[in-house]
C-alpha positions in Angstrom: -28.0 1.7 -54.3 -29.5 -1.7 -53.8 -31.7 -2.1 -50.1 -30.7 -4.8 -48.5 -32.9 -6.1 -45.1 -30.1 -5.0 -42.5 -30.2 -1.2 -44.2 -33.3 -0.5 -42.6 -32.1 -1.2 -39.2 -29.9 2.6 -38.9 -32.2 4.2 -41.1 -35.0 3.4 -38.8 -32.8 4.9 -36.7 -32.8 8.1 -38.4 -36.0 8.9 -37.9 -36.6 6.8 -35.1 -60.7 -4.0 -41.7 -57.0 -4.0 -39.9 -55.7 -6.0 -37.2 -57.6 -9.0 -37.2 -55.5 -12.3 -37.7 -52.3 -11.1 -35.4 -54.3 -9.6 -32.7 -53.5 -11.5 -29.5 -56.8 -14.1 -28.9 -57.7 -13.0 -24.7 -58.8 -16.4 -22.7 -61.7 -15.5 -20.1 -59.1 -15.4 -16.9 -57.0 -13.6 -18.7 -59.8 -11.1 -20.0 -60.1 -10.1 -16.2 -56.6 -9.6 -15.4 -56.2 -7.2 -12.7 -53.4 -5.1 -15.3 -53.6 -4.5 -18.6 -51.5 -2.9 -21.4 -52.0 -2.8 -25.1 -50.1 -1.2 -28.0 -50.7 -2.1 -32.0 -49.9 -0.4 -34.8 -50.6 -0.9 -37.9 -50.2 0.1 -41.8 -51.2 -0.7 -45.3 -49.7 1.0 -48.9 -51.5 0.7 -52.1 -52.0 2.3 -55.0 -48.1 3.2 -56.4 -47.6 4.7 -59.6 -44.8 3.3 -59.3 -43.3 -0.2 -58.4 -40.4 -0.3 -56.3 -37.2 -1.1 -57.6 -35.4 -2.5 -54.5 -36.9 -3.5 -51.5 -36.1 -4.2 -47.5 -38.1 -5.1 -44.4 -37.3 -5.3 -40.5 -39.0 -6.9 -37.5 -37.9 -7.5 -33.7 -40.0 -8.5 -30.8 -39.0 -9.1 -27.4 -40.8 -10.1 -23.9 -39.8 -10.1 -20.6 -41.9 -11.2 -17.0 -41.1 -11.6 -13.5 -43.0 -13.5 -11.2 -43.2 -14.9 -8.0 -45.8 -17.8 -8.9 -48.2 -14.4 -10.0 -50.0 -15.0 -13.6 -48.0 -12.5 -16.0 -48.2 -12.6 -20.0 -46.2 -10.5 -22.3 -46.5 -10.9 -26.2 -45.3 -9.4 -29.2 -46.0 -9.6 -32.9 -44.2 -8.3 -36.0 -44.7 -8.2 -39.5 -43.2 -5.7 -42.6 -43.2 -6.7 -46.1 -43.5 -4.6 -49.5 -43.6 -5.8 -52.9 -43.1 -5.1 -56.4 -46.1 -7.1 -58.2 -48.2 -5.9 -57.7 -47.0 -2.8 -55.7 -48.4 -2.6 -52.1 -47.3 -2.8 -48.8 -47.8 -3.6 -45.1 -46.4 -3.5 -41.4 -47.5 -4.3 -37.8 -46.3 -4.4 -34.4 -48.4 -5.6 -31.6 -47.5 -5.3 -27.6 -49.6 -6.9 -24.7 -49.1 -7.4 -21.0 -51.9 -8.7 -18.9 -51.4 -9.5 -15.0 -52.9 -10.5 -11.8 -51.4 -11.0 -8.6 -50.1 -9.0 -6.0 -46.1 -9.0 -7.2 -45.0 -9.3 -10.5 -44.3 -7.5 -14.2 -44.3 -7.6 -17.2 -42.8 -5.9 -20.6 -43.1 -6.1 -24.5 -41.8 -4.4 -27.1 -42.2 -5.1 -31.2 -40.9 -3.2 -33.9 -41.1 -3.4 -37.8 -40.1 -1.4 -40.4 -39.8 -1.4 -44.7 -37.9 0.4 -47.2 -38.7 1.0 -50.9 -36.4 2.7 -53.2 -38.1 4.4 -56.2 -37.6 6.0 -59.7 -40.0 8.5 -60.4 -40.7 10.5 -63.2 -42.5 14.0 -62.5 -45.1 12.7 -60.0 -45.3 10.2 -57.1 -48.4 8.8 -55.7 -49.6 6.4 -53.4 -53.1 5.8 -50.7 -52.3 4.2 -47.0 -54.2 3.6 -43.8 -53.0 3.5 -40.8 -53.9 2.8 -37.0 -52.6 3.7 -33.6 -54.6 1.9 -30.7 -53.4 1.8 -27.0 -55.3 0.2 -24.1 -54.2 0.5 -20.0 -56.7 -0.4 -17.6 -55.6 -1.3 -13.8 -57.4 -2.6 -11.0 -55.9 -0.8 -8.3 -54.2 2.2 -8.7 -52.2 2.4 -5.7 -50.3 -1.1 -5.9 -50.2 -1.6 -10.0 -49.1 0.1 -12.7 -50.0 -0.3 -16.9 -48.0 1.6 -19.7 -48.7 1.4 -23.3 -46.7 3.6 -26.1 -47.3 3.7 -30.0 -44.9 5.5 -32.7 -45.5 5.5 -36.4 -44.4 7.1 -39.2 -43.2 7.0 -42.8 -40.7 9.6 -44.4 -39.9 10.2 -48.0 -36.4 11.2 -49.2 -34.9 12.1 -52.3 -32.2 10.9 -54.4 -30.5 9.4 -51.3 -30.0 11.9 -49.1 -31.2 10.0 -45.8 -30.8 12.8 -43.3 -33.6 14.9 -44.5 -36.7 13.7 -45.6 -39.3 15.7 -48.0 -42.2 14.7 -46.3 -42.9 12.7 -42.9 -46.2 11.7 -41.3 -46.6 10.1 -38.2 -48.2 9.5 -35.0 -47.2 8.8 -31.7 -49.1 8.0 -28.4 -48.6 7.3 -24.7 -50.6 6.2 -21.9 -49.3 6.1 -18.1 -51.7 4.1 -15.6 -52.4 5.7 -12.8 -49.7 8.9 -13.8 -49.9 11.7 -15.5 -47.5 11.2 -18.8 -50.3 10.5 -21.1 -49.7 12.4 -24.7 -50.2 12.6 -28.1 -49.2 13.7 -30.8 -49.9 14.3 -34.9 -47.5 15.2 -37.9 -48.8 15.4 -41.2 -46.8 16.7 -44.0 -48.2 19.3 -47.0 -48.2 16.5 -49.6 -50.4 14.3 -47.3 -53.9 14.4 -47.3 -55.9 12.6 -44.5 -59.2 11.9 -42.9 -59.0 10.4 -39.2 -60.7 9.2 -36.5 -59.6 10.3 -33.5 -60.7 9.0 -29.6 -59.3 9.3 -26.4 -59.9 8.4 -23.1 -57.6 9.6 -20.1 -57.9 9.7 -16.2 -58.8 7.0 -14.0 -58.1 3.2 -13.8 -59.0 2.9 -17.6 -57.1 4.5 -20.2 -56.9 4.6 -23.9 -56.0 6.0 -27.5 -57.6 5.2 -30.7 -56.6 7.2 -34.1 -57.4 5.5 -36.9 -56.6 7.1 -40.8 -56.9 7.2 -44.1 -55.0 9.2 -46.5 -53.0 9.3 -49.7 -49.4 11.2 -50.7 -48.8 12.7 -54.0 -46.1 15.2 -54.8 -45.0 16.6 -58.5 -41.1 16.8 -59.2 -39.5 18.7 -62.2 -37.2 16.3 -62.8 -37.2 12.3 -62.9 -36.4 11.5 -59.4 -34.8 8.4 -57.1 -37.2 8.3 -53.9 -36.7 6.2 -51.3 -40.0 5.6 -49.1 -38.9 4.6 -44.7 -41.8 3.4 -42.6 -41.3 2.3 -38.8 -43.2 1.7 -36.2 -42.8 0.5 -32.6 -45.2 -0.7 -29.9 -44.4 -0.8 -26.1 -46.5 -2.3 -23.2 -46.0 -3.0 -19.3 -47.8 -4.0 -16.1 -46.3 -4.4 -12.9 -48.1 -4.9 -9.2 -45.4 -4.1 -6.6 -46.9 -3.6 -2.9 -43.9 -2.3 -1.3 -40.3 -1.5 -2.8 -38.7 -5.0 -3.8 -35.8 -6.3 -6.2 -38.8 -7.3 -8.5 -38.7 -3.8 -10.4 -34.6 -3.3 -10.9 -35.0 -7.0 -12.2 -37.0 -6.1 -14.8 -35.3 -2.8 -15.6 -32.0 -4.9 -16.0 -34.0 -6.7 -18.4 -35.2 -3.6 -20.6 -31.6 -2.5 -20.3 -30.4 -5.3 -21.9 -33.2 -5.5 -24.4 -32.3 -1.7 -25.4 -28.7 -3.2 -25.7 -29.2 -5.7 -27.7 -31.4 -3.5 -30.0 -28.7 -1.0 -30.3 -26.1 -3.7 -31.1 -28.6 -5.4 -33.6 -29.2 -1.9 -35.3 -25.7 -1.4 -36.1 -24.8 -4.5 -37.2 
């Protein structure tokens, strides 16, 4: 079965130095907005023992503001590629929303994702290092609000069978500024082993998640083996500053409706 780019789209579904040339470049007003929300994710593979036979890759950003004449940002960043020669690959999504005003919001989302399909003989192998880093920070916590939310993952699965992997790690994260939804959470599977540094800050005005890993997979098979390697990540971010109920906030959620819409419609195209 040959990948092509738009299979990765439902079976993303399925499962539902780094960072330095895509992070978003802060100007000095924006650097003291008075809301702030970050999410990046981001992966590397190396060292296969084997080179992938077919190959497909997925990204989708999206941004959204309202305003009334407020100062409101949103950006998003994608990138996913994996190669055969040599064999190595590498994905990132990047979400920021900065504000300052007293009425406004803002939302981003970006996505990517890459699939490899692999014959193996009676081993598979490979090193990767990953990062999960989300940053909220408000200035008052009675009129503004900052979200940030971080998935990743990757999932092996065996001679196509796409509704159970072997083997999954991933990470997830959430912060909630000034609420109390913050989490996160850790899966790492028995072929995958890992060092990480882990640090969190939670409560107050300023909030934030850094996990940052290094690890490699290796698995032995008694028989020659088609694998086919998923990774996916997605990176979420909003402010908003609303004083007193207004139409500013179902705006905006009509636009994350529609966002999730089109996304849905995208993925099963």
């Amino acid at each position: 079965m040959k990948v092509r780019p738009t299979t990765i789209k439902p079976v993303f579904l399925l499962i539902a130095p780094l960072i330095t040339s895509s992070a978003i470049v802060l100007s000095p007003n924006q650097a003291n907005a008075a809301t702030l929300a970050l999410s990046e994710n981001h992966i590397e593979f190396s060292g296969f023992n084997f080179s992938p036979e077919s190959t497909g890759t997925f990204t989708n950003t999206n941004a959204t503001v309202v305003s009334n004449s407020e100062f409101v940002r949103a950006d998003a960043n994608a990138l996913a590629f994996l190669s055969s020669n040599p064999p190595r690959g590498e994905s990132f999504s990047i979400a920021q929303v900065l504000g300052d005003g007293a009425e406004y919001a803002g939302l981003a989302t970006g996505e990517a994702s890459l699939v490899g399909q692999f014959s193996v003989q009676n081993q598979f192998s490979f090193n990767f290092k990953a990062l999960l880093n989300l940053k909220t920070f408000v200035d008052d916590s009675a009129t503004e609000t900052a979200r940030a939310g971080g998935e990743l993952f990757f999932a092996l699965f065996a001679d196509n069978d796409l509704g159970n992997p072997i083997d999954v790690f991933s990470v997830r994260g959430f912060l909630d500024t000034p609420g109390n939804q913050d989490n996160f959470g850790l899966n790492v599977g028995s072929n995958v082993s890992l060092s990480q540094n882990l640090n969190g800050s939670f409560g107050g005005n300023t909030e934030s998640i850094f996990a940052l890993f290094q690890g490699s997979y290796q698995r032995a098979f008694d028989a020659p083996k088609q694998l086919t390697l998923v990774q996916g990540q997605f990176s979420s971010a909003s402010t908003a500053a609303v004083p007193e109920p207004t139409t500013i906030v179902g705006v905006l959620l009509t636009g994350v409706a529609g966002m999730a819409l089109k996304r849905k419609k995208n993925c099963n195209s």
